[in-house]
PDB file of N, CA, C and O in Angstrom:
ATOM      1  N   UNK A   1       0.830  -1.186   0.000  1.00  0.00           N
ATOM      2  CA  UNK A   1       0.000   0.000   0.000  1.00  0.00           C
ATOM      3  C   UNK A   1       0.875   1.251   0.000  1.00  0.00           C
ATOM      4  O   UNK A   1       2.046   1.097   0.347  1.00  0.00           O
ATOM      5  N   UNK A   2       0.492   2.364  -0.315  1.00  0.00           N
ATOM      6  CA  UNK A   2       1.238   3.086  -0.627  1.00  0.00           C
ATOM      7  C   UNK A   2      -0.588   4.423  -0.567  1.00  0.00           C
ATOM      8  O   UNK A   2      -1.752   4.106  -0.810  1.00  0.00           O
ATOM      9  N   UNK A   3      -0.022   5.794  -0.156  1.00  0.00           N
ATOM     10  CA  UNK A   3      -0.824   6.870   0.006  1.00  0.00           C
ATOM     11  C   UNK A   3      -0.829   7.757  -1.510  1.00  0.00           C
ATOM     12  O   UNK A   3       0.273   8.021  -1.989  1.00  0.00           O
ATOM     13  N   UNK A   4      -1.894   8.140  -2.137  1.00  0.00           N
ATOM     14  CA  UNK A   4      -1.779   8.495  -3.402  1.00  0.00           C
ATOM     15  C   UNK A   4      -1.366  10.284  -2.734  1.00  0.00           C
ATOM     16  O   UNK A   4      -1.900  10.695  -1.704  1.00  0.00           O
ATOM     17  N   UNK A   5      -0.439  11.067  -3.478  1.00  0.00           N
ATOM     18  CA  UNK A   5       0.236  12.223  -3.104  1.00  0.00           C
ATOM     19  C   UNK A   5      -0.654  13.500  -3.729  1.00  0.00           C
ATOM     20  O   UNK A   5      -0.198  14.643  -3.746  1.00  0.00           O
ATOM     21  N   UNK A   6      -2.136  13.117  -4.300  1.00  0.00           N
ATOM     22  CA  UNK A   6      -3.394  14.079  -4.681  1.00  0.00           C
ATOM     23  C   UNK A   6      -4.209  14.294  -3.375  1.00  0.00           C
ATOM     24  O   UNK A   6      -4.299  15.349  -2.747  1.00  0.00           O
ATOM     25  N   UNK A   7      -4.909  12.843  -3.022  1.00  0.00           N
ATOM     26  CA  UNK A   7      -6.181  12.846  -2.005  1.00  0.00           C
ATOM     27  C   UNK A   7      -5.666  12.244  -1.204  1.00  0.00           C
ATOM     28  O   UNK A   7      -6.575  11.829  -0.484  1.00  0.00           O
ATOM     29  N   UNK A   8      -4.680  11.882  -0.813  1.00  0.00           N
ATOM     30  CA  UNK A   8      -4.556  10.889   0.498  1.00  0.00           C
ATOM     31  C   UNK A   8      -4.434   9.912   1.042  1.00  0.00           C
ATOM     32  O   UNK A   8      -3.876   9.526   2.070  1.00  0.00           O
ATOM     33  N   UNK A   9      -5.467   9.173  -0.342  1.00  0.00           N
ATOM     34  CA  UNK A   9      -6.281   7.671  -0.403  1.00  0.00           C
ATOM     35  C   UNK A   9      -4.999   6.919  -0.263  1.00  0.00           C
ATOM     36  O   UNK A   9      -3.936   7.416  -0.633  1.00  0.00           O
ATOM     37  N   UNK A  10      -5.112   5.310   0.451  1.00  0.00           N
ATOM     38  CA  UNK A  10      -4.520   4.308   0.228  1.00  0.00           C
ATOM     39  C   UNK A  10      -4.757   3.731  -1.225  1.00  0.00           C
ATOM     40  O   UNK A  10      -5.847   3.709  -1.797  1.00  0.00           O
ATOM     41  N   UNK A  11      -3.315   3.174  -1.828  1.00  0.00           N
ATOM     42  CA  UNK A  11      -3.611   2.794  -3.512  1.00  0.00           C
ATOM     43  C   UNK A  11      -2.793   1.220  -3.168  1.00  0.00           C
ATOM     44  O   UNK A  11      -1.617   1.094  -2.829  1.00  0.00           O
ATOM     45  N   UNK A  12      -3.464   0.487  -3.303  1.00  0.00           N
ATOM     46  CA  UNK A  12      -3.281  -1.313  -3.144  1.00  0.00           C
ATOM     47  C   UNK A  12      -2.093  -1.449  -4.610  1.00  0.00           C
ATOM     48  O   UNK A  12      -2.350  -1.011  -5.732  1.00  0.00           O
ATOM     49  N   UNK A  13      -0.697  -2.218  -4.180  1.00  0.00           N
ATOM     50  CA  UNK A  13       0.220  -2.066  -4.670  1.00  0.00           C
ATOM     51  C   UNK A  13       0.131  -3.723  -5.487  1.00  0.00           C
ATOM     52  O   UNK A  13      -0.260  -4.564  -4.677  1.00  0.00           O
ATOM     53  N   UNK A  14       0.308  -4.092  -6.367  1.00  0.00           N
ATOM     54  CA  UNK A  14       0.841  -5.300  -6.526  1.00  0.00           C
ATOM     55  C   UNK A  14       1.998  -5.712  -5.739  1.00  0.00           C
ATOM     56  O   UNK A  14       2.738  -4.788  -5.399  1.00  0.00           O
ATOM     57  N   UNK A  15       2.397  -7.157  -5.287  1.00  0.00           N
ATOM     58  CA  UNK A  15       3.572  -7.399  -4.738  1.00  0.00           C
ATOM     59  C   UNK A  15       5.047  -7.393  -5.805  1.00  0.00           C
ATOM     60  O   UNK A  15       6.256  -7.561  -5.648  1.00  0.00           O
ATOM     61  N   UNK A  16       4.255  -7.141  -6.764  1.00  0.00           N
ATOM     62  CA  UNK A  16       5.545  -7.609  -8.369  1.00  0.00           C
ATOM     63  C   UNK A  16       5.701  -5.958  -8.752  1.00  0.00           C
ATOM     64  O   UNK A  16       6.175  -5.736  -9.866  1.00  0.00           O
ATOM     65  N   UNK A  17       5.372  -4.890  -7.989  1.00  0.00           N
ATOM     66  CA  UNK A  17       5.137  -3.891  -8.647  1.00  0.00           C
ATOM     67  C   UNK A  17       6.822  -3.208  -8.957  1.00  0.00           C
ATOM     68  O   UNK A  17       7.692  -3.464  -8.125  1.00  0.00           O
ATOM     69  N   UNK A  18       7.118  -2.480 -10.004  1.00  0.00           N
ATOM     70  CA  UNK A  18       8.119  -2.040 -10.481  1.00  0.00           C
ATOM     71  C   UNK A  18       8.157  -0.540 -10.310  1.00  0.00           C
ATOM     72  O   UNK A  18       7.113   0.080 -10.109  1.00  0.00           O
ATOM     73  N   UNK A  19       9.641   0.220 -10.402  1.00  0.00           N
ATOM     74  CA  UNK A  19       9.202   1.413 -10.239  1.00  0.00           C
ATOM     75  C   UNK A  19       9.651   1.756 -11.787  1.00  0.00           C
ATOM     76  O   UNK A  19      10.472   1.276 -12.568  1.00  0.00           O
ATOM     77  N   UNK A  20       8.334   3.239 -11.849  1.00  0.00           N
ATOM     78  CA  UNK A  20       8.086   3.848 -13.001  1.00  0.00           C
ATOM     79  C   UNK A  20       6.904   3.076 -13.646  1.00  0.00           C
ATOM     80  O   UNK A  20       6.554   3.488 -14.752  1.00  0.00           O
ATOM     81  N   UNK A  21       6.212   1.978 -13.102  1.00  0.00           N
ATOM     82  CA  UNK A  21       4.660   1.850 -13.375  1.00  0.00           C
ATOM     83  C   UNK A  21       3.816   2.731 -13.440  1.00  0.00           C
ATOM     84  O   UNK A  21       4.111   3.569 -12.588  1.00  0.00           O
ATOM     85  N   UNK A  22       2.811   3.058 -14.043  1.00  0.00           N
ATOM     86  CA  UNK A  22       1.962   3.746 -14.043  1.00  0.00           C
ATOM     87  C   UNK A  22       0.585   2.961 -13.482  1.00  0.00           C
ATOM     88  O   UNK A  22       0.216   1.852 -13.870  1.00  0.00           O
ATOM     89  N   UNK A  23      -0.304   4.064 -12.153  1.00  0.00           N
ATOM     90  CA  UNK A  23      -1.475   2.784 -12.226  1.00  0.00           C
ATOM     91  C   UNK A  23      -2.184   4.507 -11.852  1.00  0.00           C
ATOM     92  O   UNK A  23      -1.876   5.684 -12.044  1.00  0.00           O
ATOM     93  N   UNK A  24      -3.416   3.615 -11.142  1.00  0.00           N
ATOM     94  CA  UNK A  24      -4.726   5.065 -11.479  1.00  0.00           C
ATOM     95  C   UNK A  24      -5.095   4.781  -9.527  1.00  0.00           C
ATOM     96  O   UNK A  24      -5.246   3.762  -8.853  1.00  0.00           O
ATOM     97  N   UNK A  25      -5.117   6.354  -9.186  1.00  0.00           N
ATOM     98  CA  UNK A  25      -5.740   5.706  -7.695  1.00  0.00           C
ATOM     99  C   UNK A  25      -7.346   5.642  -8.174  1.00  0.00           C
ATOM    100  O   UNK A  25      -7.795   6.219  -9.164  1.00  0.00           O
ATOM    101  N   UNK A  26      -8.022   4.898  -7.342  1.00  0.00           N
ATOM    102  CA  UNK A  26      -9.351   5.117  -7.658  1.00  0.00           C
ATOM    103  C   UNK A  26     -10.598   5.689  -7.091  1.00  0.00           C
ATOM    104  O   UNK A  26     -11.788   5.684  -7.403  1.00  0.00           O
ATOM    105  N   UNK A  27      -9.603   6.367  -5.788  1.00  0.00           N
ATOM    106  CA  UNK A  27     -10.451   7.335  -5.374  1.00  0.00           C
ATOM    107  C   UNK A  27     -11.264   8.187  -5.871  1.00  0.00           C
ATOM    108  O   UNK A  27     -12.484   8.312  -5.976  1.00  0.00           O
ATOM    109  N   UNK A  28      -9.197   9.438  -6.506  1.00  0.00           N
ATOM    110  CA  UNK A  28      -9.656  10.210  -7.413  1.00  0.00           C
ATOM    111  C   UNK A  28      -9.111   9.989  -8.966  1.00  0.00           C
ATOM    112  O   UNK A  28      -8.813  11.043  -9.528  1.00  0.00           O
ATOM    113  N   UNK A  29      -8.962   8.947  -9.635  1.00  0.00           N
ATOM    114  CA  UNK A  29      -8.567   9.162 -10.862  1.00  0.00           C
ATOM    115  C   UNK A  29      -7.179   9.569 -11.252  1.00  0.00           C
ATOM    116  O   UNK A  29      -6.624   9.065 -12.229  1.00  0.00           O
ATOM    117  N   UNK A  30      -6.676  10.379 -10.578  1.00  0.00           N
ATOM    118  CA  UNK A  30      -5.458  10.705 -10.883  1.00  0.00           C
ATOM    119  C   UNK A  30      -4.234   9.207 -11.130  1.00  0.00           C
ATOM    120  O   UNK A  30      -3.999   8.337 -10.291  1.00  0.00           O
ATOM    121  N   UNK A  31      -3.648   9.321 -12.515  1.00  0.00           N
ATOM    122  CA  UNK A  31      -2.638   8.567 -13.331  1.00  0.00           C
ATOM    123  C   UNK A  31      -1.388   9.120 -12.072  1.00  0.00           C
ATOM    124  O   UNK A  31      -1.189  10.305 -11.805  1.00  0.00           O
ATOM    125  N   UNK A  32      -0.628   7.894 -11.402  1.00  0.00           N
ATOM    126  CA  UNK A  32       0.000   8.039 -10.246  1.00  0.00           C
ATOM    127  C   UNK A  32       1.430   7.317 -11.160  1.00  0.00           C
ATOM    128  O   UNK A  32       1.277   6.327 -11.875  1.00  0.00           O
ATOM    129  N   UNK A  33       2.523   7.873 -11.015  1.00  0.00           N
ATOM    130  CA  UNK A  33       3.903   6.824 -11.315  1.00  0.00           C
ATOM    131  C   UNK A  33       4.351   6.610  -9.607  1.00  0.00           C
ATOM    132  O   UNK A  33       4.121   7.281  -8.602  1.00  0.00           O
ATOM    133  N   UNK A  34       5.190   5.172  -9.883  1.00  0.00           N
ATOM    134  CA  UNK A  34       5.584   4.503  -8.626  1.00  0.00           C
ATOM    135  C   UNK A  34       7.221   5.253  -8.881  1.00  0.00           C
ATOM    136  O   UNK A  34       7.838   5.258  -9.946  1.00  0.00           O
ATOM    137  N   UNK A  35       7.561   5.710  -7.883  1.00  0.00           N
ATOM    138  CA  UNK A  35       8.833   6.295  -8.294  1.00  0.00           C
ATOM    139  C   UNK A  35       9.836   5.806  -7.010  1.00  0.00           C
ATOM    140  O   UNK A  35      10.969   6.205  -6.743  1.00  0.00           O
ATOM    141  N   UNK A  36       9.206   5.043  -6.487  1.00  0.00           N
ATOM    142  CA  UNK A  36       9.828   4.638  -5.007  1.00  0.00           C
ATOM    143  C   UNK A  36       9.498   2.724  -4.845  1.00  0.00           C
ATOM    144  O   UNK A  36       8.316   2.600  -4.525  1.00  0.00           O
ATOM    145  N   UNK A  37       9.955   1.796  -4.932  1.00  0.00           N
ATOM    146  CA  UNK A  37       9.162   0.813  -4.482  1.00  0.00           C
ATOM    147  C   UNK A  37       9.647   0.368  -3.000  1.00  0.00           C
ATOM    148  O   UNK A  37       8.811  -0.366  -2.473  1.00  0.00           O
ATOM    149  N   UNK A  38      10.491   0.557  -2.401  1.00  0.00           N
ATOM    150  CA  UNK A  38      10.734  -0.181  -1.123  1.00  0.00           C
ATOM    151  C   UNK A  38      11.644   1.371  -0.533  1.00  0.00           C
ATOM    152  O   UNK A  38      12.638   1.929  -0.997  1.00  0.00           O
ATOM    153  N   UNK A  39      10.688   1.726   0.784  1.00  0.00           N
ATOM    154  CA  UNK A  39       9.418   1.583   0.722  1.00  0.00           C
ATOM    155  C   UNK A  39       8.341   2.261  -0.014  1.00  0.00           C
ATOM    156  O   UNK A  39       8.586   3.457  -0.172  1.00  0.00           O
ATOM    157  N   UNK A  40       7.206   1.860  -0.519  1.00  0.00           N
ATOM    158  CA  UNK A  40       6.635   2.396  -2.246  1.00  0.00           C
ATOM    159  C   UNK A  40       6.176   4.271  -1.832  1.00  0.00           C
ATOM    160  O   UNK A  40       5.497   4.910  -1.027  1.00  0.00           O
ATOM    161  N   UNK A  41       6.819   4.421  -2.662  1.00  0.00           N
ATOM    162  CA  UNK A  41       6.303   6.303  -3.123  1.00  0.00           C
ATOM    163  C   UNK A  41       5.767   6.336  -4.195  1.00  0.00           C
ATOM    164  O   UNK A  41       6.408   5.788  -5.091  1.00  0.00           O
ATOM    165  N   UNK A  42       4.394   6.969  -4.589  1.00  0.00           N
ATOM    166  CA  UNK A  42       3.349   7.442  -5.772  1.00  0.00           C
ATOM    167  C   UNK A  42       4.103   9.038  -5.580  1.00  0.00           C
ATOM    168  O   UNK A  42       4.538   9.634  -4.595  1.00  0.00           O
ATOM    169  N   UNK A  43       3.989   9.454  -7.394  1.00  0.00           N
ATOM    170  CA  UNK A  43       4.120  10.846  -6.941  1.00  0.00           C
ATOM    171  C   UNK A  43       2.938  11.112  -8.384  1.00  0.00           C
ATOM    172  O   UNK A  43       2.618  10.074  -8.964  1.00  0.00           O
ATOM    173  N   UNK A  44       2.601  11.844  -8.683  1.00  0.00           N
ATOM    174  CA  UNK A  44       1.581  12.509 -10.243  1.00  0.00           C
ATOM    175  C   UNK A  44       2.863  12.018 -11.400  1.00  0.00           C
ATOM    176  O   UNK A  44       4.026  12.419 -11.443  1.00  0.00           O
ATOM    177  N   UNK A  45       2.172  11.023 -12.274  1.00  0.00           N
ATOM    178  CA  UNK A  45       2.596  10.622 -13.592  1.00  0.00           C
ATOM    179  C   UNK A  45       2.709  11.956 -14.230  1.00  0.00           C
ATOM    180  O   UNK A  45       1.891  12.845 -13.991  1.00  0.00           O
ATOM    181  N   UNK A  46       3.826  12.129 -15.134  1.00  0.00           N
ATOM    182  CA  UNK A  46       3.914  13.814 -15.641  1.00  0.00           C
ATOM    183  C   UNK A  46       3.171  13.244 -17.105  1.00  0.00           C
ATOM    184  O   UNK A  46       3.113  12.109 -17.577  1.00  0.00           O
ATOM    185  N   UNK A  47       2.597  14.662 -17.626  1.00  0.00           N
ATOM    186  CA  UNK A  47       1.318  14.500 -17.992  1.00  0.00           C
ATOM    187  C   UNK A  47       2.119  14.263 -19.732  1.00  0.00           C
ATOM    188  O   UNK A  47       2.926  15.163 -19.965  1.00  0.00           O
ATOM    189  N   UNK A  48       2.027  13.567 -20.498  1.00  0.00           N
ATOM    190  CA  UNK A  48       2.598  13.570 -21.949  1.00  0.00           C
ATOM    191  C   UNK A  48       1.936  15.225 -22.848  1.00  0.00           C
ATOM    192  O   UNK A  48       0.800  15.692 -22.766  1.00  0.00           O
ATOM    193  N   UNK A  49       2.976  15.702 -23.543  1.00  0.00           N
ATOM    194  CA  UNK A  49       2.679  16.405 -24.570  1.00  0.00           C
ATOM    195  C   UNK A  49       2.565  15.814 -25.460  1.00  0.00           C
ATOM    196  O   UNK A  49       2.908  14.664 -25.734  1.00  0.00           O
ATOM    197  N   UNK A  50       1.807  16.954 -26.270  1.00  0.00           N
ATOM    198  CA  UNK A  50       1.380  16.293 -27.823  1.00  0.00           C
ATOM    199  C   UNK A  50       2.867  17.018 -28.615  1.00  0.00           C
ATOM    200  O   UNK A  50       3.514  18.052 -28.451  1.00  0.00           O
ATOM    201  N   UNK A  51       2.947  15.841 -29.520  1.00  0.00           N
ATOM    202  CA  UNK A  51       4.218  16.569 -30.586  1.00  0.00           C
ATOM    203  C   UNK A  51       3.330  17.089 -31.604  1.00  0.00           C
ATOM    204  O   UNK A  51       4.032  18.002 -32.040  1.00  0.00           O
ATOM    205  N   UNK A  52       2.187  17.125 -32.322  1.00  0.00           N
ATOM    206  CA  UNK A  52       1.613  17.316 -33.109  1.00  0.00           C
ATOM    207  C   UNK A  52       2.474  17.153 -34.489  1.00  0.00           C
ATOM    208  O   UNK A  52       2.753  18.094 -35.231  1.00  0.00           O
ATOM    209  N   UNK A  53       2.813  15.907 -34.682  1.00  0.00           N
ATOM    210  CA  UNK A  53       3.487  15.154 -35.458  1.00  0.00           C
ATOM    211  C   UNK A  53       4.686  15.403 -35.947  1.00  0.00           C
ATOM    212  O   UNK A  53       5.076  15.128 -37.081  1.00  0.00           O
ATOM    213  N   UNK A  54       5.425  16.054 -34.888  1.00  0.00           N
ATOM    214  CA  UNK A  54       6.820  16.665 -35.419  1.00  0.00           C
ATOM    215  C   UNK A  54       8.109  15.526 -35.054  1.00  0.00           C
ATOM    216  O   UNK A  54       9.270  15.785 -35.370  1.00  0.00           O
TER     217      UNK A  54
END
């Protein structure tokens, strides 16, 4: 388990989990990266730009 760093919420970790996964808390929705696994840290997945095909 691990605390999502938006709302607070507890976010249920896989035991296989890797860092730089991406998962979703489901409290609030927010796209969380694992940037920590032992012991696990969520911080906000940074959000992709568009290249608009460059």
């Amino acid at each position: 388990m691990a605390d999502c760093p938006v709302c607070g919420a507890e976010v249920a970790l896989s035991e296989d989990v890797i860092e730089g996964e991406l998962i979703v808390c489901n409290d609030c929705g927010t796209e969380l990266e694992v940037t920590q696994v032992s012991p696990p840290v969520l911080a906000e997945a940074p959000q992709e730009e568009e290249d608009w095909g460059e």
